[in-house]
C-alpha positions in Angstrom: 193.2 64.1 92.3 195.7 66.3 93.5 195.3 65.9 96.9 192.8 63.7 99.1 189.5 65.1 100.3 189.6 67.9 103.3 189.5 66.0 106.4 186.3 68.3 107.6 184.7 66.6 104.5 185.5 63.1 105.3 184.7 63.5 108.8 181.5 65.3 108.7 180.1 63.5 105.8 181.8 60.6 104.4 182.3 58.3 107.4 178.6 58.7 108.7 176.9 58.1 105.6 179.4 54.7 104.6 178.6 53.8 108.5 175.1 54.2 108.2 174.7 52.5 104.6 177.4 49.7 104.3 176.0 46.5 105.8 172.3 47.7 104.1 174.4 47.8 100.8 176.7 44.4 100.9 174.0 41.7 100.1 172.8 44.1 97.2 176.3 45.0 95.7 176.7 40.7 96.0 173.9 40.5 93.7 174.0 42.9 91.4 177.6 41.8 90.6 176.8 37.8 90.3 174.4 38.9 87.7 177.1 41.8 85.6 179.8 39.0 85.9 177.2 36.2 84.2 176.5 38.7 81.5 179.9 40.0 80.7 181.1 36.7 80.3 178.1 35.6 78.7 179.0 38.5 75.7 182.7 37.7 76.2 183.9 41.5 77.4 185.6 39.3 80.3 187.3 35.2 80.1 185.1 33.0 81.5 187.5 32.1 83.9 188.0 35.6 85.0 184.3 35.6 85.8 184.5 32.8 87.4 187.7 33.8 90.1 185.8 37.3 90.9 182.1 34.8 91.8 184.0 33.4 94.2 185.6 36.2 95.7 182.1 38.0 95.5 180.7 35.1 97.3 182.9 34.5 100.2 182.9 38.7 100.7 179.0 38.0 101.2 179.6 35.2 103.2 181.7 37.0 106.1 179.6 39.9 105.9 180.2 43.9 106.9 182.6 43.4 109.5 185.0 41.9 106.6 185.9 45.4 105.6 188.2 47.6 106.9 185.7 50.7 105.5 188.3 54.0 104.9 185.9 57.2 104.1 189.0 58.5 102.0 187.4 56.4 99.8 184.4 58.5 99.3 181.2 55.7 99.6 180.2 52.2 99.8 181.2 50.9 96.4 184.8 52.1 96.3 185.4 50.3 99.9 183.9 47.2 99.0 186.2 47.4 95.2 189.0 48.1 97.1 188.3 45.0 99.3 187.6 43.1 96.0 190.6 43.9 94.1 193.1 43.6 97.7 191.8 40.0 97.1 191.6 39.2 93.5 194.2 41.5 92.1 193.8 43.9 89.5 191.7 41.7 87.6 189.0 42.6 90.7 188.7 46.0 88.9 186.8 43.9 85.5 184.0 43.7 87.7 183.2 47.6 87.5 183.5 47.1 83.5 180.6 49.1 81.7 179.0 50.2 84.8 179.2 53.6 86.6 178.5 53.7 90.4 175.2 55.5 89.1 173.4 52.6 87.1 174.6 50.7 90.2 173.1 52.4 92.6 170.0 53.0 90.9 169.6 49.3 90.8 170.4 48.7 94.5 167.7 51.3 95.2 165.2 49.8 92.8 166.0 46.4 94.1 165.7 47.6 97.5 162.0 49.3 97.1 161.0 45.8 95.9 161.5 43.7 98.8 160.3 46.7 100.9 156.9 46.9 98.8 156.6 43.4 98.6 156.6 43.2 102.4 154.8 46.2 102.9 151.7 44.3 100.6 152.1 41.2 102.2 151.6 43.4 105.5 148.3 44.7 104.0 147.2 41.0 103.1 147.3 40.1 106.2 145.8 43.0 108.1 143.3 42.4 105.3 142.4 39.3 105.9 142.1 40.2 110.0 139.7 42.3 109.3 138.1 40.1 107.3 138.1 37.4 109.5 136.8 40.0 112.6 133.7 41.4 109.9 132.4 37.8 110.1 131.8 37.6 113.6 131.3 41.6 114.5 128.2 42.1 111.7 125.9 41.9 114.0 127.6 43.9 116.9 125.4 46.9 116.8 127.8 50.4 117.8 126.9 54.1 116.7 128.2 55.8 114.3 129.7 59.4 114.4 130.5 62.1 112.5 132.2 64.7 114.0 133.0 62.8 116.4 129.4 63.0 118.0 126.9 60.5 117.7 125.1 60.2 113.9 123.4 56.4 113.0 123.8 53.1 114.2 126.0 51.2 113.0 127.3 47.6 113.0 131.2 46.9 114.6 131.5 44.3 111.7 130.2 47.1 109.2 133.4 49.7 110.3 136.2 47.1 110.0 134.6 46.5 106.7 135.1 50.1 105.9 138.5 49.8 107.2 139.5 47.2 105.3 137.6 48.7 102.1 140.4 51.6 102.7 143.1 49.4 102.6 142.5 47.8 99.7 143.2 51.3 97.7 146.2 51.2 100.2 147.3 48.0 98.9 146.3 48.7 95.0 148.5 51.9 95.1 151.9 49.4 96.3 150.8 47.2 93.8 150.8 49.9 90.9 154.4 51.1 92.2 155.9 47.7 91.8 154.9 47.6 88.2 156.4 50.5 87.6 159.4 50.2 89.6 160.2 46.8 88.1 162.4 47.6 85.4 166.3 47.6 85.7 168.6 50.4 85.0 172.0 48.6 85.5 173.6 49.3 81.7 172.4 53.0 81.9 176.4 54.0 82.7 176.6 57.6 84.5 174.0 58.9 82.1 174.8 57.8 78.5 175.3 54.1 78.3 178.1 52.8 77.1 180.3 51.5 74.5 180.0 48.0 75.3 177.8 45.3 73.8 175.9 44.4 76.9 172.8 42.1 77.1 171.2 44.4 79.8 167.6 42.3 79.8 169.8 39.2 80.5 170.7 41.8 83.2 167.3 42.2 84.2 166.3 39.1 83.7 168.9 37.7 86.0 168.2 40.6 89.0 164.2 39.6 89.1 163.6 42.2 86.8 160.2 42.3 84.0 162.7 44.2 82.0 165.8 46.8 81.2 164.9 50.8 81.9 164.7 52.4 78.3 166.1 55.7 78.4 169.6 55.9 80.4 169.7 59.4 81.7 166.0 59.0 83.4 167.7 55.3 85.0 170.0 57.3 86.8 168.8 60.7 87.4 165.3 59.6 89.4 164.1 58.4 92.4 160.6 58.4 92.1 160.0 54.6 92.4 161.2 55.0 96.3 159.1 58.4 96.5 156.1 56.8 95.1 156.5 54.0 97.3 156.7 56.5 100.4 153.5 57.9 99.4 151.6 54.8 99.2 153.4 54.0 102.5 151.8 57.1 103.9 148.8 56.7 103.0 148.8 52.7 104.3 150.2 54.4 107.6 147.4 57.0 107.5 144.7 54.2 107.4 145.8 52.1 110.1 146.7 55.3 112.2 143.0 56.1 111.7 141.5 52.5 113.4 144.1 53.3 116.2 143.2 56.2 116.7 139.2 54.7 117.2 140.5 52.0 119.2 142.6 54.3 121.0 139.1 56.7 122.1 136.8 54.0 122.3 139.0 51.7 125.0 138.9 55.1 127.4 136.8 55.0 130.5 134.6 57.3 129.1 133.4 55.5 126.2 134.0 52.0 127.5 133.2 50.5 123.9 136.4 48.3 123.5 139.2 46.4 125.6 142.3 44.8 124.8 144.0 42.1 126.9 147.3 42.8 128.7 149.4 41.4 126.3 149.3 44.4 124.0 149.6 47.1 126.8 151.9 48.6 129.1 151.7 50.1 132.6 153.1 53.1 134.3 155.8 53.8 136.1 154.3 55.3 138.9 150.4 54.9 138.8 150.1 50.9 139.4 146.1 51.0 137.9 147.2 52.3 134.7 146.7 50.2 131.5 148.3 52.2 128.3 148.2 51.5 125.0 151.0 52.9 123.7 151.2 50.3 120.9 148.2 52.4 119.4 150.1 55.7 120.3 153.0 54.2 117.8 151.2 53.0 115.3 149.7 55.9 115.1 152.8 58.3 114.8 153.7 56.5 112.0 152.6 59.1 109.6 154.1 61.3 110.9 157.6 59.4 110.5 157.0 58.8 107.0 155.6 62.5 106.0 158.9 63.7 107.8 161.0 61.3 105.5 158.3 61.9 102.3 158.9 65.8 102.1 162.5 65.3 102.8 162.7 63.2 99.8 160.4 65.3 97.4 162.7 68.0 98.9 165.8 66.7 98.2 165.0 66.1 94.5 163.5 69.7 94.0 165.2 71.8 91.6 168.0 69.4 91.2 169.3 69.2 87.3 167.9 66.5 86.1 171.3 64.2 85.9 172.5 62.8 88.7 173.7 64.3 92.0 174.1 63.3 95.7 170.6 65.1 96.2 168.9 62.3 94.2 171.0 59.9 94.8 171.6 59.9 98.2 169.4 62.8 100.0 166.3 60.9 98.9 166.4 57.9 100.8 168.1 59.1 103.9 165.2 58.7 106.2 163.2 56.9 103.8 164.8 54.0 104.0 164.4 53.7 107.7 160.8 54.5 107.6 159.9 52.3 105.0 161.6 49.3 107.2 159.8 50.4 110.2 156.5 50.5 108.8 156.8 47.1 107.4 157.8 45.5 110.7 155.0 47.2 112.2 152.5 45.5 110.0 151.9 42.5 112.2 150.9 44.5 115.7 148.5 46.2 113.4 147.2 43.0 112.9 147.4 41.8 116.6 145.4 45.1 117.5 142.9 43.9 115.1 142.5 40.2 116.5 142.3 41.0 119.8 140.0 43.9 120.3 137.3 43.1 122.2 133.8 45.1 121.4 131.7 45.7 125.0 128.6 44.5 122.8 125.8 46.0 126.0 128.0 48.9 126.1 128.1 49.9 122.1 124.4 48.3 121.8 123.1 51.4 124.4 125.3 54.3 122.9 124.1 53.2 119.0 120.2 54.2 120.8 121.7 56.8 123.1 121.5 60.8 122.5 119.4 61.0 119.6 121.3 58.7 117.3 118.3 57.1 115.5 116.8 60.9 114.7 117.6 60.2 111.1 115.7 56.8 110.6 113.0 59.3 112.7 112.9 61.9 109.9 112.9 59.0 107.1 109.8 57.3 108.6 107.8 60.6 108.7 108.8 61.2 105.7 108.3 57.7 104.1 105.3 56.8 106.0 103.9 60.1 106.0 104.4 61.2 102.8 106.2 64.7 104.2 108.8 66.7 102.2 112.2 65.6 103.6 112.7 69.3 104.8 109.9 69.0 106.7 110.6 65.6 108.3 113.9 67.2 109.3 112.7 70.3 110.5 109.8 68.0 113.1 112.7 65.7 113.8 114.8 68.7 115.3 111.9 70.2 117.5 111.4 66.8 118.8 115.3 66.5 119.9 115.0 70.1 121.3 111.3 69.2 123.3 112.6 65.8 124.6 116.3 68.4 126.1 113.8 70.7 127.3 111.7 67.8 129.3 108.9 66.8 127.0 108.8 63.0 126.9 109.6 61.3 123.6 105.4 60.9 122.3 104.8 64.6 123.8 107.3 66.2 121.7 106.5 64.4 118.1 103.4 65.4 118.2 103.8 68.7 119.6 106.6 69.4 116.4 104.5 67.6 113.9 101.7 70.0 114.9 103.5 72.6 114.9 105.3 71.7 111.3 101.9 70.7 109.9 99.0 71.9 111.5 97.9 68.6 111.9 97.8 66.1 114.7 99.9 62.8 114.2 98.1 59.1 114.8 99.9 56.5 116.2 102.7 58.3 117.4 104.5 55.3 119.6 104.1 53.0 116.9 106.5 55.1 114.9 108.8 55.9 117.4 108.6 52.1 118.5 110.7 51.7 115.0 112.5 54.8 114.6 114.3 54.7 118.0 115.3 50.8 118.0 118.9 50.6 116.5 118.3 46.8 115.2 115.7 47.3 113.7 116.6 50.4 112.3 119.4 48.4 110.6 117.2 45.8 109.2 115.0 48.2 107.7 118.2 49.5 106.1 118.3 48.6 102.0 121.2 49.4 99.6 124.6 51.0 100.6 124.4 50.8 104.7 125.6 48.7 107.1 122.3 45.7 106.9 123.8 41.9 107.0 122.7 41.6 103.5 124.8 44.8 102.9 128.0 43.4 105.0 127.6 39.7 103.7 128.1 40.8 99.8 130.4 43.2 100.2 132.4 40.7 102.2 132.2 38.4 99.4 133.8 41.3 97.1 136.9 41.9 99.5 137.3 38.1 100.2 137.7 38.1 95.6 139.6 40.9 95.8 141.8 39.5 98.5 142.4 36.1 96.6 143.4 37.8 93.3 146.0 40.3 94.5 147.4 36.7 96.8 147.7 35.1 93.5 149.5 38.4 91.8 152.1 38.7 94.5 152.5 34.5 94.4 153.3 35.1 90.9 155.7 37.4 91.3 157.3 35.2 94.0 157.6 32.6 92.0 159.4 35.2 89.0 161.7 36.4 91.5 162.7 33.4 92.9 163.1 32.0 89.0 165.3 34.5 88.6 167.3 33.8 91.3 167.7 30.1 90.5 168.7 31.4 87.2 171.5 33.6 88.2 172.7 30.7 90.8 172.8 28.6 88.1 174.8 30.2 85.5 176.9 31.2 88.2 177.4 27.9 89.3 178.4 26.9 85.8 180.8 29.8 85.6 183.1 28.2 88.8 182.6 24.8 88.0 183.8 25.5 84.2 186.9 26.9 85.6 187.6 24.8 87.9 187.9 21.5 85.6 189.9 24.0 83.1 192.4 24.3 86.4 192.3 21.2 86.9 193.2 19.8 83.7 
């Protein structure tokens, strides 16, 4: 260049971005570059020995961290202040490491590096709440609690039968991280800026080496998305949506006015002013945590709409800029999800009297009249609502079924407390519940199923543990042979 950048530039855009995404880069930059020095030497572009200098120079960079840098945002970013560091040290032959590489194949590698350990933690998150729930569904399936729609009262329920419901969610929560890290697990380090490169390289050594299943095949789509950290944020979203939604429950249901649940002190705050208050504001956070990550989401789809499909600073940069952050933040958030979910406390008299209270057993009514009774459905609906409105208006429960019946059918109804003996009991309106519903039998299989479901995805993200850390034996290894092979050649 001519001249060096406009100082407006440099100190409206450079320094903030290389002070927000230096430290959050090092580790990544260490590891990508142990792995492209094994490989170039490996395919002899660079002398062994070569290799083996820059490894160490790589390593003790990592070892004394950020603060190691003097960061200059004349330099542009993050890669040409930590190469400038690099060669300061090693000489010119500190610029081999950047050998067949643009900053574009690198970067794309940090970020799909980066979305790995953030999915991976994110799933393990969802295990875990998983398994709370699961845990809680075991000793709650007999906690009778109504139901609502609407947010009014609808059926009985069981408190067991709604974490199972929860949990049921967040195994399509978990399913859709799990699909992203399949398909963000290949590597695009060897793509160049856009059109590979000259070089011989052995990029699925590459891969291999970074914890990789493989290389990215087509070099301008390495480079030119980031849809592995979008896809990501939309699972994330939808994982946040789910356990906003329980919070949101709790959050109602602890109130004075419903009185159905309680938390110890230990997860609540007080106020500043009112000494009787007891806030949850741990459900109030977990529950703006959508919100956080659709904010970051449409920023992110924004960023990348429109934009030629190459690279650019949109992509490359735009994308994860608040991403990133609530990505991180979601993840660390996973275990007071799972706190909140250990420690709730159903008020089992409480939930028991609202799952009979304000008509909520008027459907199991209508199915009895129409089972036992052989009545249309329409019918048995239309005698159920007259006998809600009679009982508002005064009438007591036998007076009004037999006043709608009449009226519905022109005939008189026999037995009428025996069948409103069954109808308006919420247990046994639940035991006389068959097939999808929330009956033991019900709860106890479809416990089973999630428990199965549970232990296989474990044993899918052991796996890829195990691969990962493989891998990273692997590159520590060939590394290590790297500096010890030069150092008995120096020595000799």
């Amino acid at each position: 260049m001519s001249e060096p950048l406009a100082t407006e530039i440099v100190d409206g855009i450079n320094a903030p971005a290389l002070t927000r995404n230096f430290a959050a880069a090092l580790p990544w930059f260490t590891q990508i570059n142990r792995a492209h020095l094994v490989m170039l030497s490996e395919q002899g572009l660079i002398e062994k020995a070569v290799a083996a200098r820059l490894l160490r120079h790589v390593d003790a960079l990592a070892a004394e961290g950020p603060t190691s840098f003097e960061l200059d945002p004349q330099r542009e970013d993050p890669w040409f202040n930590y190469e400038a560091e690099l060669i300061s040290r090693a000489g010119p032959e500190g610029g081999w490491v950047h050998l067949a590489r643009s900053r574009n194949d690198l970067k794309s590698t940090l970020d799909r590096l980066r979305c790995k350990e953030i999915a991976e933690a994110l799933l393990q998150g969802c295990l875990s709440l998983r398994s709370a729930l699961q845990a809680r569904v075991s000793a709650e399936a007999s906690t009778i609690m109504p139901g609502y729609t609407h947010m009014q009262h609808a059926q009985p329920i069981t408190f067991g039968w709604y974490l199972l419901g929860v949990e049921s969610a967040l195994t399509r929560d978990t399913t859709r991280i799990e699909d992203a890290i399949v398909r963000m697990d290949e590597c695009p380090l060897g793509a160049g800026a856009l059109a590979g490169t000259r070089f011989p390289l052995n990029r699925e050594r590459t891969a291999e080496l970074l914890g990789f299943s493989r290389a990215q095949g087509h070099s301008l789509d390495a480079v030119c998305n980031r849809d592995a950290l979008i896809e990501l944020g939309s699972a994330a979203t939808q994982l946040a949506m789910t356990i906003g939604r329980i919070c949101q429950d709790f959050y109602v249901w602890s109130t004075f006015e419903f009185g159905m649940i309680e938390f110890p002190d230990r997860v609540a705050i007080t106020s500043s002013i009112m000494p009787q208050k007891k806030n949850l504001a741990v459900l109030e956070t977990l529950k703006s945590r959508p919100a956080a990550l659709i904010g970051a989401l449409t920023t992110a789809v924004a960023a990348c709409r429109a934009v030629p499909f190459g690279h650019s600073m949109e992509v490359g940069a735009e994308t994860g800029r608040w991403l990133w952050d609530a990505l991180d933040e979601l993840a660390a958030m996973m275990p007071a999800a799972c706190v909140i979910v250990d420690c709730a406390k159903p008020k089992k008299d409480r939930m028991e009297y609202l799952a009979g209270a304000n008509f909520a057993t008027a459907t199991a009514l209508a199915d009895l009249l129409c089972s036992r009774l052989q009545l249309p459905f329409r019918d048995a609906h239309h005698i159920t609502g007259r006998y809600v409105r009679l009982v508002l208006n005064g009438a007591t429960p036998s007076e009004a079924i037999c006043q709608a019946f009449v009226e519905q059918t022109g005939r008189d109804l026999d037995d009428p407390e025996t069948l409103l003996g069954e109808a308006l009991n919420p247990a046994g309106v639940l035991e006389a519940t068959t097939g999808v519903g929330p009956s033991l039998e019900e709860t106890t299989a479809l416990l089973e199923l999630a428990n199965d479901r549970i232990r296989k995805t474990r044993d899918a993200a052991e796996n890829r543990r195990q691969r990962s850390e493989a891998a990273a034996s692997r590159l520590a290894e060939a590394c290590d042979e790297l500096t010890a092979g030069e150092q008995q050649e120096a020595s000799v």
